[in-house]
N, CA, C and O atoms as a GROMACS GRO file, in nm:
protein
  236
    1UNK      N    1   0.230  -9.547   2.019
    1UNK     CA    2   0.361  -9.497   2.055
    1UNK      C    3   0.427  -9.426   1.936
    1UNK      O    4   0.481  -9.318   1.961
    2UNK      N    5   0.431  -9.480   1.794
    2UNK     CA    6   0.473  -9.418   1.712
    2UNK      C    7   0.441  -9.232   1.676
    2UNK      O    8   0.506  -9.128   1.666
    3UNK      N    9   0.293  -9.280   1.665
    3UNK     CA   10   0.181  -9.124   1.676
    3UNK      C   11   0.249  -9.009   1.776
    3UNK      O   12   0.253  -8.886   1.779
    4UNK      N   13   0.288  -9.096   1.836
    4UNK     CA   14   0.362  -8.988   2.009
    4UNK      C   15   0.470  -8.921   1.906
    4UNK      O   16   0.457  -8.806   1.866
    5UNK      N   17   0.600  -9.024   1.861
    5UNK     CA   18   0.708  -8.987   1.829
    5UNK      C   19   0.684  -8.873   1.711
    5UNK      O   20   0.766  -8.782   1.696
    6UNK      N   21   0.572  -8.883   1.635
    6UNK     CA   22   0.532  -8.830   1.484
    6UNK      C   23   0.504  -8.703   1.550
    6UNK      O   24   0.565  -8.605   1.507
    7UNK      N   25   0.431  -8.688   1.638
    7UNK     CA   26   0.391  -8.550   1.667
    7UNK      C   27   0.477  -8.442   1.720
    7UNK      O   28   0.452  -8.322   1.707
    8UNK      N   29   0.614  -8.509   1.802
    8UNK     CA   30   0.730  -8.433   1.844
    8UNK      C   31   0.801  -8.353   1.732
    8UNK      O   32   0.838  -8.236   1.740
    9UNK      N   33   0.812  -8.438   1.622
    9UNK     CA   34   0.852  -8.382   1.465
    9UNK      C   35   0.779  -8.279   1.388
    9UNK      O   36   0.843  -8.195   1.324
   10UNK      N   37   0.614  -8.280   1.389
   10UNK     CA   38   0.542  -8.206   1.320
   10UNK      C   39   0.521  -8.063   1.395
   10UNK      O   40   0.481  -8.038   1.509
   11UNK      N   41   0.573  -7.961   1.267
   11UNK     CA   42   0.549  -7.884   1.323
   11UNK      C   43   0.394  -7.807   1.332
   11UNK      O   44   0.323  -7.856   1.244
   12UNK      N   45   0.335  -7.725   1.394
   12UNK     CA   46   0.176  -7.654   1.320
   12UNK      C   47   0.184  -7.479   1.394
   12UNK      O   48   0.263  -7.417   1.466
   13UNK      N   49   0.061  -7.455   1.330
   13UNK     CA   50   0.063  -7.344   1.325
   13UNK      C   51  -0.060  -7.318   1.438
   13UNK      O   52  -0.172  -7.368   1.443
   14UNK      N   53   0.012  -7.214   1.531
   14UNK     CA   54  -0.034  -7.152   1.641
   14UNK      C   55  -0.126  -7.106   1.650
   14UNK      O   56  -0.148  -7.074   1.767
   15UNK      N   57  -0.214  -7.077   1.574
   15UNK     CA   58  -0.331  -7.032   1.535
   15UNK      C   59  -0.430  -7.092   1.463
   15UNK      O   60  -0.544  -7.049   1.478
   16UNK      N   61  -0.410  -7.179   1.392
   16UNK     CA   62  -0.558  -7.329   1.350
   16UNK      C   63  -0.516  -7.437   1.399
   16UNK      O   64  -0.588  -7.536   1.386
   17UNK      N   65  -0.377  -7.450   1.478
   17UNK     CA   66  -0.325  -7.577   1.451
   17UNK      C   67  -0.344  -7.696   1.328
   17UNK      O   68  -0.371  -7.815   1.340
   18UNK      N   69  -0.318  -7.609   1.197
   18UNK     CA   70  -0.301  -7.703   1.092
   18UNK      C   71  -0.124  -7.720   1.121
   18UNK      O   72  -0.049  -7.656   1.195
   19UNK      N   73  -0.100  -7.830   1.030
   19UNK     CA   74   0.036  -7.900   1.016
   19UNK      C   75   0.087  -7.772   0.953
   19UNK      O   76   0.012  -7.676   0.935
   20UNK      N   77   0.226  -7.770   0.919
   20UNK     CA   78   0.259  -7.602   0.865
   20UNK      C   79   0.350  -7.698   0.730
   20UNK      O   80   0.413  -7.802   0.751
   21UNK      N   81   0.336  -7.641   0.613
   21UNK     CA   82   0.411  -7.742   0.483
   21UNK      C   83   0.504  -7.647   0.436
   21UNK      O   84   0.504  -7.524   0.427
   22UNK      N   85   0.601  -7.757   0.403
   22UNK     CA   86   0.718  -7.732   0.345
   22UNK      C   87   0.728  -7.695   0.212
   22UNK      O   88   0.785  -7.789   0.156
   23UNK      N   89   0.690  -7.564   0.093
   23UNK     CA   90   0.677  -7.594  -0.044
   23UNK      C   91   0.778  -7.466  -0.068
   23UNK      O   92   0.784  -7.458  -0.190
   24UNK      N   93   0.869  -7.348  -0.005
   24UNK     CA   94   0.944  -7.260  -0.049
   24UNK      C   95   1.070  -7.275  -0.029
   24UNK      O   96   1.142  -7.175  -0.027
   25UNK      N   97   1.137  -7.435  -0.003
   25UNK     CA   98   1.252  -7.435   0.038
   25UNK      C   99   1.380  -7.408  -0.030
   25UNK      O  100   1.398  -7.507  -0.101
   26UNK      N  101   1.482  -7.324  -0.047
   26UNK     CA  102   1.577  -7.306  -0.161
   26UNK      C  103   1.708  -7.331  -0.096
   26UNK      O  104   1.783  -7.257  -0.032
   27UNK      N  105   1.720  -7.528  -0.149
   27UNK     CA  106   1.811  -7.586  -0.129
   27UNK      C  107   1.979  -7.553  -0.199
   27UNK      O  108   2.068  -7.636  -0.208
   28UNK      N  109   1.985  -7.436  -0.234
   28UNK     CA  110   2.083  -7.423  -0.302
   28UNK      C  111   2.151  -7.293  -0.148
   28UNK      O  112   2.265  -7.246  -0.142
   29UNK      N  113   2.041  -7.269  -0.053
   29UNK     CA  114   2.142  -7.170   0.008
   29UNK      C  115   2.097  -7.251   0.193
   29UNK      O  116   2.124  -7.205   0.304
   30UNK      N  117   2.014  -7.397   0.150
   30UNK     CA  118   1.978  -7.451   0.247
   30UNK      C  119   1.884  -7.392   0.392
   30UNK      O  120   1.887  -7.427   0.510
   31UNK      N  121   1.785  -7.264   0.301
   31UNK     CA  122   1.714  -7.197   0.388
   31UNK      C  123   1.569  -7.319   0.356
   31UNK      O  124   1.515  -7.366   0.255
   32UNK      N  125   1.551  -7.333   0.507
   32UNK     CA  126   1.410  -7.388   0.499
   32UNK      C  127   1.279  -7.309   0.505
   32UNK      O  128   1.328  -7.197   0.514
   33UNK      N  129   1.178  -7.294   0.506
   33UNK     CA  130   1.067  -7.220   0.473
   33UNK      C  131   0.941  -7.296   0.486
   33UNK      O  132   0.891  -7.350   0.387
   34UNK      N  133   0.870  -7.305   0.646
   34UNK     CA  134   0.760  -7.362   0.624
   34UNK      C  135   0.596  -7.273   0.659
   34UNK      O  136   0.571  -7.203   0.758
   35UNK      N  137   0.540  -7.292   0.589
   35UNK     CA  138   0.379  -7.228   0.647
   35UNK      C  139   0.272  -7.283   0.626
   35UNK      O  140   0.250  -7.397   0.584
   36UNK      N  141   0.178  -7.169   0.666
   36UNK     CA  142   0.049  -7.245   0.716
   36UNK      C  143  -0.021  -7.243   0.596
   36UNK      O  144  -0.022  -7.142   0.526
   37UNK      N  145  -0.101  -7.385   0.555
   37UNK     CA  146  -0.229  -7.393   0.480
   37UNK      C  147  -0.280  -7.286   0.435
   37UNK      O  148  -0.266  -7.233   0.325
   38UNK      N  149  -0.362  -7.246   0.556
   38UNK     CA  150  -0.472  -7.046   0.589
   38UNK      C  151  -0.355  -6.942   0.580
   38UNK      O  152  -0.371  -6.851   0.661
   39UNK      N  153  -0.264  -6.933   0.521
   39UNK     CA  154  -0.182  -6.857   0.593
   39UNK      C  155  -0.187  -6.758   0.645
   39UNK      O  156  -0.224  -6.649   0.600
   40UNK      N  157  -0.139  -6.792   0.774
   40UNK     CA  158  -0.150  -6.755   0.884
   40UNK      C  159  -0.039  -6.707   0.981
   40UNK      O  160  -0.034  -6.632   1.078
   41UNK      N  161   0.055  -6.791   0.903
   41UNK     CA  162   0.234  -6.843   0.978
   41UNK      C  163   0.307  -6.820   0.903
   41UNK      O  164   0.267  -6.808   0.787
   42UNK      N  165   0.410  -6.810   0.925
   42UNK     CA  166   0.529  -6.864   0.859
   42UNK      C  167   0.633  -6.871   0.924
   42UNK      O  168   0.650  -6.791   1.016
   43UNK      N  169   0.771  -7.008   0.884
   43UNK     CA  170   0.842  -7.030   0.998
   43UNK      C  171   0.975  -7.026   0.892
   43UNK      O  172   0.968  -7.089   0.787
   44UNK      N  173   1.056  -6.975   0.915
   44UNK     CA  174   1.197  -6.980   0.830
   44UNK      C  175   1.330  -7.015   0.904
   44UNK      O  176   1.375  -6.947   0.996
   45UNK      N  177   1.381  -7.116   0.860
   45UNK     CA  178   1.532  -7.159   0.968
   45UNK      C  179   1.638  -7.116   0.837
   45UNK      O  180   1.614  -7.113   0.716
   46UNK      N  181   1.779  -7.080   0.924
   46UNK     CA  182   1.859  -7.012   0.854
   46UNK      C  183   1.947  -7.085   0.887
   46UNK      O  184   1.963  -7.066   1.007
   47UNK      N  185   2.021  -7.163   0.849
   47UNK     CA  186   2.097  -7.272   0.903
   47UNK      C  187   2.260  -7.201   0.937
   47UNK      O  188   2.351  -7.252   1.004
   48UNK      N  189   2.258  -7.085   0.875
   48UNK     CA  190   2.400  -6.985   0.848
   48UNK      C  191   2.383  -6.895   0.974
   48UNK      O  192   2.492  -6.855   1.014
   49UNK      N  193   2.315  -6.867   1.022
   49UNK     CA  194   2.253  -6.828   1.123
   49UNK      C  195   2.243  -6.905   1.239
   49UNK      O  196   2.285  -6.872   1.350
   50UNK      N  197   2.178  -7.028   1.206
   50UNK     CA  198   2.158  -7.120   1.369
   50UNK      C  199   2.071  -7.016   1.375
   50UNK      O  200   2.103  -6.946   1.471
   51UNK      N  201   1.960  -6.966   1.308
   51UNK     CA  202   1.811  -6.915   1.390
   51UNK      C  203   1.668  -6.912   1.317
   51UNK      O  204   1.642  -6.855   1.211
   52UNK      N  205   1.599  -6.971   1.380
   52UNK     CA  206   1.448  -6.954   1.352
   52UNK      C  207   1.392  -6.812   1.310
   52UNK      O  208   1.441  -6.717   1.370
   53UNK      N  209   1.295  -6.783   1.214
   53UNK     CA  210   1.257  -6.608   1.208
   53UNK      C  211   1.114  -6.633   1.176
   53UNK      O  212   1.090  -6.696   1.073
   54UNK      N  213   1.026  -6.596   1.243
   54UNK     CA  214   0.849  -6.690   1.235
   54UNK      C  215   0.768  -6.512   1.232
   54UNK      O  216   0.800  -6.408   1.289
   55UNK      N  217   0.666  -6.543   1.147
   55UNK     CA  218   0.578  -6.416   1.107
   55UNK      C  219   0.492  -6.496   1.086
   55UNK      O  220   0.489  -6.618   1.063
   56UNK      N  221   0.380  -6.372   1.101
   56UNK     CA  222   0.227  -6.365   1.120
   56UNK      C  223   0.194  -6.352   0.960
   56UNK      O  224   0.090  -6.402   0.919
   57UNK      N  225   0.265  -6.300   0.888
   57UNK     CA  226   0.274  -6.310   0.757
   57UNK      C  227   0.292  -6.338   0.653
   57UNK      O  228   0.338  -6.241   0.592
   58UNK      N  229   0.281  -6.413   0.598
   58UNK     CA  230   0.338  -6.486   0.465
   58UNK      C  231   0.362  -6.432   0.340
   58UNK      O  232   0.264  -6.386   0.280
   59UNK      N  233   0.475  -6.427   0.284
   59UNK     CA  234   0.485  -6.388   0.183
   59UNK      C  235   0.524  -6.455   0.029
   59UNK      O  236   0.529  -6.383  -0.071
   0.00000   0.00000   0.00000
């Protein structure tokens, strides 16, 4: 049951389905920044915004 709840949280990437990691986050303007392992993804939340912005690209 836990495994259930863990997986609602994790996010992955649409294309290997690896887990997607959190390592570009710049807590000083509270933009999050997560991607893929292969990169492959990338997922960016803008909290000033209220919006998600996801590319095939990583930079």
């Amino acid at each position: 049951m836990m495994r259930f709840f863990k997986n609602l949280f994790v996010e992955h990437c649409p294309k290997c389905n690896k887990e997607l990691e959190t390592h570009k986050s710049n807590l000083l303007s509270s933009v999050v920044v997560k991607s893929c392992p292969e990169q492959h993804y990338q997922k960016e939340y803008h909290p000033a915004f209220e919006t998600y912005i996801e590319s095939d690209t990583v930079s």
